[in-house]
C-alpha positions in Angstrom: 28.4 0.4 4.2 25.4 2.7 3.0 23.4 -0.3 1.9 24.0 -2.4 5.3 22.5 1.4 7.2 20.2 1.2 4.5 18.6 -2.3 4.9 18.8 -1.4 8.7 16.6 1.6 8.2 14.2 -0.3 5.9 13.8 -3.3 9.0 13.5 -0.5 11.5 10.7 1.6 9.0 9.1 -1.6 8.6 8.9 -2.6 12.1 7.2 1.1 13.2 4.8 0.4 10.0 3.9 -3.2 11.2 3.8 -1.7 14.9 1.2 0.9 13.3 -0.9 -1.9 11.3 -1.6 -4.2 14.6 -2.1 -1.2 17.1 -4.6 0.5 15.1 -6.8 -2.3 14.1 -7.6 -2.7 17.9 -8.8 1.0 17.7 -10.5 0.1 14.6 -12.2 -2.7 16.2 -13.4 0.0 19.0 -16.0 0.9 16.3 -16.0 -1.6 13.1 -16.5 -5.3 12.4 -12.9 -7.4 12.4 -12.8 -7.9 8.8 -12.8 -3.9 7.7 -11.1 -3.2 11.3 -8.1 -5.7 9.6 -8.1 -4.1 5.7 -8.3 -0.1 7.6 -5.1 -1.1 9.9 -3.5 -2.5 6.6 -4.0 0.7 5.0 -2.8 2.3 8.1 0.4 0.8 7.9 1.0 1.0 4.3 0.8 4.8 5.1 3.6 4.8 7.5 5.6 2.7 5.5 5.2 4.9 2.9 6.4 8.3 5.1 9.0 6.5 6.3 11.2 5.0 3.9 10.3 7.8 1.7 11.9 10.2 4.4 13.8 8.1 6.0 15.0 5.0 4.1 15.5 5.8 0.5 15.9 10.0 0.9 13.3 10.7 -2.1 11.3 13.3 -0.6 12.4 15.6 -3.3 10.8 13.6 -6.1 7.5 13.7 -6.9 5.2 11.5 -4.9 2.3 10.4 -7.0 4.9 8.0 -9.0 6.1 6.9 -5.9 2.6 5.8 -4.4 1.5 4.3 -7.6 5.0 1.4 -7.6 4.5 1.2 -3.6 1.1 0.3 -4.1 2.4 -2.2 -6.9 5.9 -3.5 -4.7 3.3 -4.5 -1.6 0.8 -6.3 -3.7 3.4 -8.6 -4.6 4.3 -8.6 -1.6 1.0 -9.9 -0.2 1.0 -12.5 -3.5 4.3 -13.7 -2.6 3.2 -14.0 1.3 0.0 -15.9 0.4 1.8 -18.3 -2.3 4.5 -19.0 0.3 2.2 -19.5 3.3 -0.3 -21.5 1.3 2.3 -23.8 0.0 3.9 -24.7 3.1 0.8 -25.6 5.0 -0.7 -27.4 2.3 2.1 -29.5 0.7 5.2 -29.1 2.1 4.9 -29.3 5.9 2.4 -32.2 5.0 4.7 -33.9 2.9 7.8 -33.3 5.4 5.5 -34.6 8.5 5.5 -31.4 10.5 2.9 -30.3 13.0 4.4 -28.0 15.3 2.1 -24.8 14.5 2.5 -25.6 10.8 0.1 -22.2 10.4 1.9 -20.0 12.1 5.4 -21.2 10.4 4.1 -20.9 7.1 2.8 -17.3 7.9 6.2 -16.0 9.3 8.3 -17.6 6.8 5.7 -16.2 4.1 6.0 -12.5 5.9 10.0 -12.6 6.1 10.5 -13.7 2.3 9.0 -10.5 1.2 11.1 -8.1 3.1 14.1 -9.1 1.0 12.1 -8.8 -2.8 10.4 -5.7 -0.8 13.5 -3.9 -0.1 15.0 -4.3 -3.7 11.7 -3.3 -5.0 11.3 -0.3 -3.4 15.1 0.7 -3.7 15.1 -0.1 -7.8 11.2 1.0 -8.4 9.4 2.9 -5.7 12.2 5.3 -4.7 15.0 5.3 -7.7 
């Protein structure tokens, strides 16, 4: 049952961190271009993420957090890989190739944000936090 409470808290952290990302880039946007507005809201969020299931999620405040940074840094760039490949591949050959146009851009996006949460999660339970 810990792991089901666990992969609850991780969704929940994830959410707030994703909450985070989007709200601050439109107070980014207040005084910066789109394009750094979008990479200083990433960072934004990658910090809460970070507080969170390091608190919250995974209980490895007592460990030493330099480490920790370092593999988070390293879990969410595959992350973004594995959302870009997944994204990329759906809108370019599969959704072609399986005749689909209803918003083949923004199915291809969401499917290539969900994958991640599962490789994420194990990641950052294995890695990032053990």
């Amino acid at each position: 049952m810990q792991s089901i409470q666990q992969i609850i808290r991780f969704l929940f952290a994830g959410g707030i961190a994703a909450a985070a990302n989007f709200g601050s880039r439109f107070i980014f946007s207040i005084w910066l271009n789109y394009t750094t507005a979008i990479i200083l809201a990433y960072l934004v969020g990658m910090a809460v993420a970070f507080v969170l299931m390091r608190l919250f999620v995974f209980d490895a405040a007592h460990k030493a957090a330099g480490p920790q940074v370092f593999k988070f840094v390293i879990v969410n760039l595959f992350a973004v890989l594995q959302t870009l490949a997944i994204s990329l591949a759906l809108v370019r050959w599969a959704f072609p190739a399986l005749g689909m146009t209803w918003f083949p851009e923004a199915v291809a996006h969401l499917t290539g944000v969900l994958i991640p949460v599962v490789t994420s999660y194990f990641g950052h339970r294995y890695a990032t936090f053990k």
